[in-house]
C-alpha positions in Angstrom: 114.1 105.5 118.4 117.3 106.7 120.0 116.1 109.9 120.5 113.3 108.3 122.8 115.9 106.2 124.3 118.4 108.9 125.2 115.3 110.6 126.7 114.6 107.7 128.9 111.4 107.3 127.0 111.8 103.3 126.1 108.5 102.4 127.7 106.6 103.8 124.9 109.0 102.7 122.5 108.0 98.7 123.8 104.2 99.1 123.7 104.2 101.3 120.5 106.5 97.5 118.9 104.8 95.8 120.3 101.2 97.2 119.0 102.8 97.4 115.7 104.0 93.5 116.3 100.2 93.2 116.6 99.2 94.9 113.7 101.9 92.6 111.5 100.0 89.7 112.8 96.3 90.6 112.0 98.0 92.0 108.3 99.5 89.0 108.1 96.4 86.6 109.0 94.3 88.9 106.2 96.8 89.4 103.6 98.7 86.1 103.5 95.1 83.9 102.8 94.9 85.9 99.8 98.1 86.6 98.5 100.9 84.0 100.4 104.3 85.4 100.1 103.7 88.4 98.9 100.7 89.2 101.3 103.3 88.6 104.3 105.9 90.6 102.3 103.1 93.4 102.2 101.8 93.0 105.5 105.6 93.5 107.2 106.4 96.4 105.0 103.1 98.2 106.0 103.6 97.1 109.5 107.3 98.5 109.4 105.8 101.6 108.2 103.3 102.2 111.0 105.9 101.6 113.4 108.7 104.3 112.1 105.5 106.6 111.1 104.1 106.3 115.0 107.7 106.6 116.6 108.4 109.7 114.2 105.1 111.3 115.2 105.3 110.8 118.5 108.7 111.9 118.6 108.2 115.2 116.7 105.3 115.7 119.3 107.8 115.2 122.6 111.0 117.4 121.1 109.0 120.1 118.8 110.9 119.1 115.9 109.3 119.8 112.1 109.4 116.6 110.4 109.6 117.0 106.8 106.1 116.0 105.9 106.3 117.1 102.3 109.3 115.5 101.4 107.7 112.3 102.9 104.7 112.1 100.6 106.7 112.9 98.0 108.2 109.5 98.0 105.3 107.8 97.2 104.8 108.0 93.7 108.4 106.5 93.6 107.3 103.4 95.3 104.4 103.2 93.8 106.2 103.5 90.3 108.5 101.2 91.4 106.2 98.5 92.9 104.0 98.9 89.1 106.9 97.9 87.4 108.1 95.3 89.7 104.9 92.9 89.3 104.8 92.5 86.1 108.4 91.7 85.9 107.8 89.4 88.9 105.0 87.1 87.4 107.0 87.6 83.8 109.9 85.5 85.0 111.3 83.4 87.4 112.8 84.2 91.0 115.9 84.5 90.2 116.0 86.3 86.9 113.1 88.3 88.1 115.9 89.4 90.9 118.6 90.5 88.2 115.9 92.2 85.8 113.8 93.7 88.4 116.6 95.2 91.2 118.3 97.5 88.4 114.6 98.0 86.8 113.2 99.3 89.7 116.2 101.0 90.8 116.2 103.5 87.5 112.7 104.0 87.9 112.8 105.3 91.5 115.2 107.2 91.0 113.6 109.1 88.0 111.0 110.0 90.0 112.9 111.3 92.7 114.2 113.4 90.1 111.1 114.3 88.6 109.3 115.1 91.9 112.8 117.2 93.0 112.8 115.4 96.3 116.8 116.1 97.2 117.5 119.0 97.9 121.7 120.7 97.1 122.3 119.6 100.8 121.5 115.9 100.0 123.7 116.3 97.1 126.5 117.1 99.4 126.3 114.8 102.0 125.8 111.8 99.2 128.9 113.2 98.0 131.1 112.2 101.1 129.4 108.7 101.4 131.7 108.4 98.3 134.8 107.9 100.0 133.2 104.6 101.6 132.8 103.1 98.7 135.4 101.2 96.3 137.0 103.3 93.7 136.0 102.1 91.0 132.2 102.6 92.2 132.8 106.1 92.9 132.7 107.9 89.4 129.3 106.0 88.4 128.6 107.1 91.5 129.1 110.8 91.4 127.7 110.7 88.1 123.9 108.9 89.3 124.2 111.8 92.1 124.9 114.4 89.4 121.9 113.3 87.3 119.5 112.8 90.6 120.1 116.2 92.3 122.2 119.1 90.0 124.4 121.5 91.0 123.1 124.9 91.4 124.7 127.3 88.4 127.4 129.7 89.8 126.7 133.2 88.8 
């Protein structure tokens, strides 16, 4: 979205929200008869992801940039891991205790996946090493050890 900004390309930026605003609404009119929260939790998130999926597309199409397709698609049997172990856990207990079991729950599974599907590469290990030094310090060595795990270093020879 910057990038169409900075280009002085906001005008598709409005209508292409604003379409997307549309599409929220008829998702939300279709899913939230059905399914009530959820189906409006649903229809936003798939709303949210037509937006950032039309913007990146029509982005890569104005600057020639390569988007990184692969890596992409790759995240989706994360979320879709993550979203199969979340319902149950959802229906299983109440809000709030769904909250505390399901947020660390879901957390572990993602990020096995993202393991098992290698999609960070050594440069993402890098850069989620310096976004260390935001954090407290007692958060950093459980940290740098969940980065370790996710994405290892490459042996020295």
């Amino acid at each position: 979205q910057v990038f169409l900004q900075t280009t002085e390309q906001q005008g598709f930026v409005v209508r292409w929200m604003m379409i997307s605003a549309g599409i929220n609404l008829l998702l939300d009119w279709v899913l939230i008869a059905h399914f009530a929260a959820v189906g409006a939790a649903a229809a936003n998130g798939l709303a949210q992801i037509i937006a950032i999926a039309g913007l990146w597309a029509y982005t890569a199409k104005r600057s020639g940039l390569v988007l990184p397709v692969r890596t992409f698609l790759a995240l989706v049997p994360g979320t879709a891991a993550m979203i199969l172990v979340l319902w149950p856990i959802s229906v299983m207990f109440k809000p709030a205790v769904a909250i505390c079991v399901g947020a660390p729950v879901a957390l572990a599974v993602y990020v096995v996946i993202l393991r098992l599907m290698k999609v960070l590469r050594t440069e993402d290990r890098d850069r989620l090493h310096q976004i260390r030094y935001t954090m407290p310090s007692a958060a950093r060595g459980p940290f740098d050890i969940a980065v370790d795990l996710l994405i290892p270093a490459i042996p020295q020879r």
